[in-house]
C-alpha positions in Angstrom: 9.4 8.6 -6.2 6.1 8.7 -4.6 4.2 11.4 -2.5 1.5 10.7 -0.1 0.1 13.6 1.4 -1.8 14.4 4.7 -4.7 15.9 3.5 -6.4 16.0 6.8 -2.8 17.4 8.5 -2.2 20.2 5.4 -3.1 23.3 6.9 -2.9 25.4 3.3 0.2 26.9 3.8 1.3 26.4 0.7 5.0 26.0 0.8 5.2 23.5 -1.4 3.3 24.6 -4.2 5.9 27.8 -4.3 8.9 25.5 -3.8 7.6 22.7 -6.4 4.7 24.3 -8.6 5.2 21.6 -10.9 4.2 19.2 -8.7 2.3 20.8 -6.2 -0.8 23.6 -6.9 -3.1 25.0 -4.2 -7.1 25.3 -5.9 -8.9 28.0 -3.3 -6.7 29.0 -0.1 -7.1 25.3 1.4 -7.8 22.7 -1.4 -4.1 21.0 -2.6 -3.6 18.8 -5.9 -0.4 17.1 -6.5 1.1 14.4 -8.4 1.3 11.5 -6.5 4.3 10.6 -9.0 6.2 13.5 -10.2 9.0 12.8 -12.5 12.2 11.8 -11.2 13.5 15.2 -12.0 11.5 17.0 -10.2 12.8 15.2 -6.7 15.0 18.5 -5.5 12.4 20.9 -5.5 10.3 17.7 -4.2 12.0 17.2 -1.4 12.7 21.1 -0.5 8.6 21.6 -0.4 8.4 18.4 1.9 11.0 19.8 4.5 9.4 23.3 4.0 6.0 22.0 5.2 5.3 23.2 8.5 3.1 20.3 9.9 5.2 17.9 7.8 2.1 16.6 6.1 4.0 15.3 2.8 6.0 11.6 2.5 8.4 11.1 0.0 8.7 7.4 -0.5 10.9 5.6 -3.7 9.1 3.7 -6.0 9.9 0.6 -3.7 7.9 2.2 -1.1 10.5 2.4 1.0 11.0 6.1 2.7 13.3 8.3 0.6 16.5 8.6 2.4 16.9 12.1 2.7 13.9 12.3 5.4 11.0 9.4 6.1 8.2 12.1 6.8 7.7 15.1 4.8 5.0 17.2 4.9 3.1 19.7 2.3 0.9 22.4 3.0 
């Protein structure tokens, strides 16, 4: 699995770093880090923070690059 994340779109909301902290961590109230490859078992909570995004700033793309079936575009924030 691979993230990409809108950094210009991410408004700082910060959903995802509560719903996947592991993968996701806000530095400030705006700045987001995140692994661009979290570990396979991580992909739940993953996938919950991209849907949980409100200006769907996060993709979640499989390791082919294709989009991950359970949405193309997710967001982060």
């Amino acid at each position: 699995m691979r993230l990409v994340v809108d950094l210009n779109r991410c408004q700082g909301y910060a959903q995802c770093a509560f719903l996947a902290p592991d993968t996701f961590t806000m530095h400030g109230e705006e700045a987001l880090m995140y692994d661009p490859e979290p570990d396979d078992a991580q992909r739940l909570d993953v996938l919950r923070a991209a849907h949980a995004c409100p200006v769907q700033a996060i993709t979640v793309e499989d390791l082919d690059g294709a989009p991950d079936g359970e949405r193309e575009a997710t967001h982060v924030a």
